[in-house]
N, C-alpha and C positions, 0 to 999 in steps of 0.2 A: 504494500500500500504506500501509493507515495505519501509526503509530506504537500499538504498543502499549501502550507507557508514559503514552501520551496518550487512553487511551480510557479511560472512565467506564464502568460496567455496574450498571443498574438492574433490577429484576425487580417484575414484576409479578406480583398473586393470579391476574389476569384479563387477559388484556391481547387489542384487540379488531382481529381481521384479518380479510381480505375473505372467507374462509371462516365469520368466527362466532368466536366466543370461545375460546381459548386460556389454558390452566391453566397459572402456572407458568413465563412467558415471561422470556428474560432479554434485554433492550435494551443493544447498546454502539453510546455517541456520542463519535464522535471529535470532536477539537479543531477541526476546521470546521462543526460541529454536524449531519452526519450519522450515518446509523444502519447500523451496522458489526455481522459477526460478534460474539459477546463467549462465552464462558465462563468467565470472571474471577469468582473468588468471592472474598470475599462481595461480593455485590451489593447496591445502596443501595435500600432496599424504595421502591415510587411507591406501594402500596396495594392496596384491592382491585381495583379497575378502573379499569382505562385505555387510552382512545381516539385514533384519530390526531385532532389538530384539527381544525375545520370550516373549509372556503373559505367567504369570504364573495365570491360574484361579480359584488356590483352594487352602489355605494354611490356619492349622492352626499352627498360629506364635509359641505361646508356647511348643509345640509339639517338636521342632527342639531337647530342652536340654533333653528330656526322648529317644532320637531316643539309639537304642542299649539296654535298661532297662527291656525289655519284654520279654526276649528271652530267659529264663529258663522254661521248662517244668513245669506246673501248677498240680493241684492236678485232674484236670478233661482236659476232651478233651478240647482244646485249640481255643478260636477263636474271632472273632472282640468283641463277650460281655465277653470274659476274659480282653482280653488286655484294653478293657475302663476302668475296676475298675482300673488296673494299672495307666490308664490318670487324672482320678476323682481323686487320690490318689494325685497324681504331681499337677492335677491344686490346689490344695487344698493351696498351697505354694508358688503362682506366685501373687502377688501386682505390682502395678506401677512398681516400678524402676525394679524388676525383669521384668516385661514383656518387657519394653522400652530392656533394656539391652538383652535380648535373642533374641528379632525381631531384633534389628539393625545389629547382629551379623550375623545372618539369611538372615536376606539384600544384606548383603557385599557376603554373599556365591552367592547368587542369582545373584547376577550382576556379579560374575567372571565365573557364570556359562552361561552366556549368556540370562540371565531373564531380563526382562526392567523395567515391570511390575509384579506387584499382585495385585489381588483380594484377601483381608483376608477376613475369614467367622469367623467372629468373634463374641463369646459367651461368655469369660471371662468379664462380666459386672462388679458385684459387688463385695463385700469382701469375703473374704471365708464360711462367715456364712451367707450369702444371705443377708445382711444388706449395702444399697446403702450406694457408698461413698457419701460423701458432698458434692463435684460438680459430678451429673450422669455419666458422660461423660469420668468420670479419664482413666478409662482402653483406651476406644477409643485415646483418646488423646494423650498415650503411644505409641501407634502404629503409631500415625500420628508419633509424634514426631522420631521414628525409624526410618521412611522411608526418611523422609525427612534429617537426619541425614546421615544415608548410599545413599542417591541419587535416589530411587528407586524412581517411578511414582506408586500410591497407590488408589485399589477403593475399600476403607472400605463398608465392610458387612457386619453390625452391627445383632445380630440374634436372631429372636424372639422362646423362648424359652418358653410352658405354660406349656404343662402337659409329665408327665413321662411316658405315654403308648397311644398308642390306646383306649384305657377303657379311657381315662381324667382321671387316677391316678393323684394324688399330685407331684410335685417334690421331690423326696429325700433330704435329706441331703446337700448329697456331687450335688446336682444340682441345688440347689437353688440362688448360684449366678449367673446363667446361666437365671434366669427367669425375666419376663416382664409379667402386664399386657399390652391390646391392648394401651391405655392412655399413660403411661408411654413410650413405644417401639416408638409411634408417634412422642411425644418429643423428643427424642434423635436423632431419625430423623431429624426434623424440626433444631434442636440445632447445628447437624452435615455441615447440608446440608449448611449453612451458611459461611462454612468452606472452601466449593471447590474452587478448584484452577486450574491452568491447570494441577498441578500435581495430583491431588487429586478431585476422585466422589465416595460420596455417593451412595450405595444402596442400596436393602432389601436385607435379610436373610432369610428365613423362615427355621428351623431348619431341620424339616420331618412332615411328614404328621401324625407318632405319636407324634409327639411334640407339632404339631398345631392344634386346635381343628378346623372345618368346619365354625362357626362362627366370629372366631378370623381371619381365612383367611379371608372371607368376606369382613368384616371391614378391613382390610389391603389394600384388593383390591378398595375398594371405596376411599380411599385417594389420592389427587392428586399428590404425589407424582410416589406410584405406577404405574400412567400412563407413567410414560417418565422414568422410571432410569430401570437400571440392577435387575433382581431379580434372585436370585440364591436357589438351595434347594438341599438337600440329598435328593435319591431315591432310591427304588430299590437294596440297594447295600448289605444286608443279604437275606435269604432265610427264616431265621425267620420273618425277618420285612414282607418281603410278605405276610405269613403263617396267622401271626395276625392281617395283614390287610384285608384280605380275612374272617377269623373269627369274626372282630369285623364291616367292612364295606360293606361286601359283592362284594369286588373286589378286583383287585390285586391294587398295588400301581398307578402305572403309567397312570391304565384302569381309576381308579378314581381321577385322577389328572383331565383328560381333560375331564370329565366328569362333573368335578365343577371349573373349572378355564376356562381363555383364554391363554393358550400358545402360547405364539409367539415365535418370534424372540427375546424379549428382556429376555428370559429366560434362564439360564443354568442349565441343571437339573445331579448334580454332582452324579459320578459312573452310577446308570441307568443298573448294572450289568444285572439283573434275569429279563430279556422282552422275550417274545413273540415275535412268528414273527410278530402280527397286530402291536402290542405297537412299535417295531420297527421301525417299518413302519408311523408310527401315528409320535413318535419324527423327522424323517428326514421330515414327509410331513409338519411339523410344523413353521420350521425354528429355535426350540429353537435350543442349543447349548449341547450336551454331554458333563459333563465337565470329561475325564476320570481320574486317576491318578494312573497308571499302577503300580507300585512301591509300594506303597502302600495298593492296590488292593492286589497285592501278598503277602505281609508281612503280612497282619489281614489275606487273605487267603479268601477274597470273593467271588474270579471266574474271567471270562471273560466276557469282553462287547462282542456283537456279531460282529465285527469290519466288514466282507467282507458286510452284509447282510445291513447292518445301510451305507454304501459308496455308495453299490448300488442303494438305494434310495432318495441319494441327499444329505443324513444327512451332518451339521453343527459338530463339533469337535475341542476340545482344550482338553489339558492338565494343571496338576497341580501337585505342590508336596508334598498337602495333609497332613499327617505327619512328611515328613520332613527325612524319612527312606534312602532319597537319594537326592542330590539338584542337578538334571543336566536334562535337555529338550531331552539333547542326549541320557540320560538312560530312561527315560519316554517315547520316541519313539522309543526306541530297542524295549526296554521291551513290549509298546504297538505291535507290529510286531511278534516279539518271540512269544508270550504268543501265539497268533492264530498259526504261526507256527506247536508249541509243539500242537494244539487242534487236529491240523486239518489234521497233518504229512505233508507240502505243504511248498513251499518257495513264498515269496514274495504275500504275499496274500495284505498288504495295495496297491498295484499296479494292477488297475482292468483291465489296456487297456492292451496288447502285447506291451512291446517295453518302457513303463512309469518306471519311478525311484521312488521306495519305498522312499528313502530319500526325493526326490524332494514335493512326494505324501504327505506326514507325515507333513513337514516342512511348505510346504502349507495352510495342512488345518487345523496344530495349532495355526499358525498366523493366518488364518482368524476367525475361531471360539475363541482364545482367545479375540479378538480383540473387538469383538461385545458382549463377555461377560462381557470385564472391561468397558463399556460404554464411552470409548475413542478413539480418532484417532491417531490409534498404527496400527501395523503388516504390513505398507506399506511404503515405501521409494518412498512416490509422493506429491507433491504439498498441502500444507495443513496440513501436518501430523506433529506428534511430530518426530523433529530427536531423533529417539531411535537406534540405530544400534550396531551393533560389526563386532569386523575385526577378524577375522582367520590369527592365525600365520601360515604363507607360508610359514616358514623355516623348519615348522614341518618333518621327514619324514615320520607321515602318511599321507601328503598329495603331497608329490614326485611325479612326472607327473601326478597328476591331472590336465586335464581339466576341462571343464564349464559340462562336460557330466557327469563326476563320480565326481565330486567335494560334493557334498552333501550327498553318500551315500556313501564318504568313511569319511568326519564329523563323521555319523551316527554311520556306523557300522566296524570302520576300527581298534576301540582300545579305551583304559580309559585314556590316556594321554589328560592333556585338552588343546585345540585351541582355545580357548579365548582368542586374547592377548589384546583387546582394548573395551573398552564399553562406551558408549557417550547415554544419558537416558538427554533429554530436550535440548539438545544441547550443554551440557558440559559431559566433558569427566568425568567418575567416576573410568573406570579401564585402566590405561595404561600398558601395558610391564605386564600383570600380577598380577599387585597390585592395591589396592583398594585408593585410596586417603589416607584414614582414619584405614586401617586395624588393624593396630599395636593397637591403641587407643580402640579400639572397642573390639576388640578379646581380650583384659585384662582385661576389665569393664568386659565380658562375663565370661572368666574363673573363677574372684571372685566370680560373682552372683551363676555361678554354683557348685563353691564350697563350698559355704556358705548353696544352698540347698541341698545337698548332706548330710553335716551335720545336718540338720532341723530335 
């Protein structure tokens, strides 16, 4: 039972729940920064509208300072196994205080762009020459320490890394701080999980299905932890990785995933690009989660999810910003929209009834699939839930006589100017009018680190 004396009560013009819009809503956050009954007047106005925050379900942190780096023409045709050497090259050069310093900067983008949360899928483990630091955990701990610095709500992905192909090649070189034995990967786990907070859950990694060998999965699955947290994975999101998977396992990726796993619901299987109409059909009948990351999907130049085909079968769905080639929920759901557009010559294709709002559609169901990815109680403004929310600046004029009807699909698709003016992530405010608490501080620490690797 909360403390009444302890509870805060906001009210919103608009305030946005899974039904649709709401006139007139009154928010109480108790002093653990949930969201509690309230009828306490007067209430502290948030504005015209206001939304629960967005998950962000795929991020890798480092990534953010290489975004722009890759983008000269190569000596061969160009494509996501070009642009990695370029990433192996960068990770080669990120230690602690580099990592801390680029996520938190990273952070602060996240939360002005309306992100509450992340899920990082995190593989910078060790030192650059694969040699564990002294306490395992440093890199992890970098990350905590970012998120919690910039305010975000964090469900570390720590990522089990063994082999460099399908074949059980060795790790490279430039991969080997990326690797775990199954022994070692459990620990860290175990080390982490000790860690959670309400900000903060652990969960698995699994890198790809060349990465992980069918035994090493196994063993991962028999651990108790496995049974109850988030387990996230790359899939499907080359045309080679299929190719080789098909040549060395005798199935496509996806075919042989649920072929040797249980997928559920507590799954997100990130891109998922290159299915079939069964595999389709297989991920929505499952409950996992598509984690897509549209933006970066186009920058490597992967392709398309089959977005109308996967809606119409019930499928689960969130977004993420993956690389880091763009940090806004609102370009990640154009983009995811557009892209089927451009495929299929068609407007409004995330919109399956006559008469539904693409924005409405999109918004919907990246809070709920993000939500069930981070293994938290996010993407909802009800009883229970973390206050995570943002208010949209009303003064804007892209959002000039909007109503409750077009309000979310002119957010969406009405312009690049940002409408974020307020972000409240556990129940404290992190971006007011604009600006981050901390911004000034953090974005100087950032600018050094990265000009220090620039020169490296």
């Amino acid at each position: 039972m909360s403390d009444s004396a302890a509870i805060r009560s906001f009210k919103a013009g608009q305030l946005w729940q899974p039904g649709g819009w709401q006139a007139d809503d009154v928010l109480g956050v108790d002093a653990g920064g949930r969201l509690v009954k309230s009828a306490a007047t007067p209430a502290e106005p948030l504005g015209a509208w206001a939304l629960p925050g967005m998950p962000n379900l795929h991020s890798h942190a480092f990534q953010r300072a290489m975004a722009g780096l890759a983008e000269r023409k190569g000596r061969v045709d160009d494509s996501f196994w070009s642009w990695r050497e370029t990433m192996y090259a960068f990770a080669a050069a990120i230690g602690p205080d580099e990592l801390k310093a680029i996520a938190a900067q990273l952070y602060v983008e996240m939360l002005k762009a309306g992100y509450t949360q992340v899920c990082e899928f995190h593989y910078l483990h060790h030192q650059p020459d694969g040699t564990p630091y002294a306490q395992s955990e440093t890199m992890s701990l970098a990350l905590i320490e970012a998120a919690r610095e910039a305010g975000i709500a964090l469900t570390l992905l720590p990522v089990l890394y063994i082999s460099g192909g399908f074949d059980g090649r060795a790790l490279t070189a430039r991969q080997r701080r990326f690797g775990h034995g199954v022994a070692g990967y459990l620990r860290l786990l175990d080390t982490l999980q000790k860690l959670e907070s309400a900000d903060l859950r652990i969960g698995i990694a699994l890198h790809s299905l060349r990465a992980v060998p069918e035994q090493a999965m196994r063993e991962i699955f028999a651990s108790d932890l496995a049974k109850t947290c988030p387990i996230h994975m790359h899939i499907a999101e080359q045309i080679g990785e299929v190719q080789d998977c098909l040549a060395t396992r005798g199935a496509r990726p996806v075919e042989w995933l649920f072929d040797h796993a249980e997928v559920d619901a507590r799954w997100c299987l990130v891109h998922a690009t290159h299915l079939t109409a069964a595999e389709t059909a297989q991920i929505a009948h499952s409950g996992a989660v598509a984690g897509l990351c549209p933006t970066t999907e186009a920058n490597l130049g992967d392709g398309l999810f089959p977005l109308a085909e996967y809606l119409d079968g019930g499928g689960v769905l969130g977004i993420g910003s993956d690389s880091h080639i763009s940090i806004s929920p609102v370009e990640e759901l154009r983009w995811l929209e557009y892209g089927q557009r451009l495929s299929t010559r068609h407007r409004n294709i995330a919109a399956r009834r006559e008469g539904d709002s693409v924005g409405e559609t999109l918004w919907r169901a990246a809070l709920h699939g993000g939500a069930r990815a981070s293994g938290l109680p996010i993407g909802e403004l009800r009883e229970g839930a973390r206050a995570d929310l943002i208010v949209l600046d009303e003064t804007s004029p892209l959002l000039a006589a909007r109503d409750a009807r077009s309000l979310l699909d002119s957010f969406l698709f009405a312009g690049n100017t940002p409408l974020v003016r307020d972000v409240m992530v556990g129940g404290r405010w992190q971006v007011r009018n604009f600006r981050h608490r901390d911004e000034e501080r953090i974005a100087a620490r950032y600018r050094e680190v990265v000009g220090r690797l620039a020169g490296s």
